[in-house]
N, C-alpha and C positions, 0 to 999 in steps of 0.2 A: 215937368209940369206943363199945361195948357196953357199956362198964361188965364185964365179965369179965373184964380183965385190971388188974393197978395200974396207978394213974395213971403216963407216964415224965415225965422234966423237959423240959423246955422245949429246943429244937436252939439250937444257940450256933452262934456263925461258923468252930467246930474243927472241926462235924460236916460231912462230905464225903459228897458223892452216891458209891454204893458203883462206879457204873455211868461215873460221867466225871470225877468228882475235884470238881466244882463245891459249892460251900456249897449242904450240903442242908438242905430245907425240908417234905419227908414221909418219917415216918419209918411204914414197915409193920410191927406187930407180931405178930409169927409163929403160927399155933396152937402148933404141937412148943416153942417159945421162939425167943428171938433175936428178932431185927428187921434189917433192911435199910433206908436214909438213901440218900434220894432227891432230888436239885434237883426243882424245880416241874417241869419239861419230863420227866423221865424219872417222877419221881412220877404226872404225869397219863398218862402212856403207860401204867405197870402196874399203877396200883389198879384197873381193875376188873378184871381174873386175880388181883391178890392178895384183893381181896374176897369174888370166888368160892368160892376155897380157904381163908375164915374170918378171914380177917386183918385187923385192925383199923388203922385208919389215921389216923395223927396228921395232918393239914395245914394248915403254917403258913405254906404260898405268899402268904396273904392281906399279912405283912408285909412282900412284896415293893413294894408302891406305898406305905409308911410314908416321910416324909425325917425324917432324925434332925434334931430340932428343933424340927422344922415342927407349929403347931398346930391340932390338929382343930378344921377346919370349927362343929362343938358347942360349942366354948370360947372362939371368939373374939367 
């Protein structure tokens, strides 16, 4: 993000990709306002046209290869 707009929270597993219903993991925040919630696949297809047009881009596709439990590599 730019730092121009506030911070948003964190995507949870309620937020839905707006574009195929899939738990989304980029969220674009709009210049005018709003934001659109993207799974990783359709998030990487439209940030760069939403970048172009100003919009600032949350992604947290990176939590995609996390296993719940599982310990980092750093801590064991």
């Amino acid at each position: 993000m730019t730092g121009a707009l506030a911070p948003t929270r964190p995507l949870s597993v309620a937020d839905r990709c707006d574009r195929c219903g899939a738990q989304a993991y980029v969220r674009a925040v709009l210049v005018g306002g709003g934001d659109l919630l993207f799974c990783a696949h359709h998030g990487r297809k439209y940030a760069e046209a939403l970048r172009a047009n100003g919009a600032d881009i949350q992604d947290e596709s990176d939590r995609l290869i996390e296993t719940p439990g599982a310990v980092p590599d750093d801590e064991r």
